[in-house]
N, C-alpha and C positions, 0 to 999 in steps of 0.2 A: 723561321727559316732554319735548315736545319747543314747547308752546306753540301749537300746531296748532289747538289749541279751551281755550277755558276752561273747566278739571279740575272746579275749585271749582262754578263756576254750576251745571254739568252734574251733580254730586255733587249740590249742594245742591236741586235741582227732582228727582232721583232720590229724596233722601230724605224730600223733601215728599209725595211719591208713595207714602212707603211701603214703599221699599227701604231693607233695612239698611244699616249707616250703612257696614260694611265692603265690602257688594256694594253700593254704589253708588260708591265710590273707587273700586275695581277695574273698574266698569263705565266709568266715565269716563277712567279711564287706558285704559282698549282702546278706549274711542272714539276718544280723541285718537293713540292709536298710529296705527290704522288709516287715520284723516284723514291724518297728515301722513306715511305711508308710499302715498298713492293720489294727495297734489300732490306728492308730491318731484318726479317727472318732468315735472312741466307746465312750458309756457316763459312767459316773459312777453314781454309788449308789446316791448317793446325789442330784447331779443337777437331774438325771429323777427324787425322789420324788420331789426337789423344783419346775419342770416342773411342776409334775402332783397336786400338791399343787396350785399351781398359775392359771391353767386350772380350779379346781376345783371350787375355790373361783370365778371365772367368772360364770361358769355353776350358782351355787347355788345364785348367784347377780340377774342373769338372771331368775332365776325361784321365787325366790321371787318376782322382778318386775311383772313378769306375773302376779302371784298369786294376788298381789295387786291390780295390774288393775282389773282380773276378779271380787275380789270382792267389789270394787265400780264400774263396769257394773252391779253386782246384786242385791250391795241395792241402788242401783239408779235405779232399774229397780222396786224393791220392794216398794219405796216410790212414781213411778210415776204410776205404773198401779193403784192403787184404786182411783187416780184422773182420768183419764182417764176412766173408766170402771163406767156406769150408776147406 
C-alpha cells in the first residue's frame, strides 16, 4: 500500500454500501494501487520550472554563440572588403 488514497475511508463507505467487509479491502487496496501507479509519472510544479529553466539557459547560451559568431563574420567581412575592393 503505497498511501496514494485513504484504504480505511474507502473500505469503510464500501462497507457501508454493503460490500463485504473482505471485497471492500481488496477493492480499496486496488484503488489505491492503481492511483498511485497512474501519479507516479506526474511532475510537479517545481522540477517542470527547474526543467524549463535549465532548457532555457541552454537555448539563450546557444543564441548568444550564434550571435557572436555572426558578428565577427561581419566585421571581418567589413574590414576585408575595402582591401579587396579596387
Amino acid at each position: 500500500m503505497s498511501g496514494a488514497t485513504d484504504t480505511l475511508r474507502t473500505a469503510r463507505t464500501l462497507t457501508e454500501a454493503g460490500v463485504p467487509d473482505r471485497q471492500a479491502d481488496a477493492t480499496a487496496r486496488a484503488i489505491d494501487d492503481a492511483v498511485s501507479e497512474a501519479t507516479q509519472e506526474l511532475v510537479t510544479r517545481k522540477h517542470l520550472d527547474l526543467t524549463l529553466s535549465a532548457a532555457l539557459a541552454d537555448i539563450e547560451r546557444r543564441l548568444y554563440r550564434a550571435m557572436l559568431i555572426q558578428t565577427g563574420v561581419i566585421v571581418g567581412a567589413v574590414v576585408a572588403l575595402p582591401r579587396l575592393l579596387p
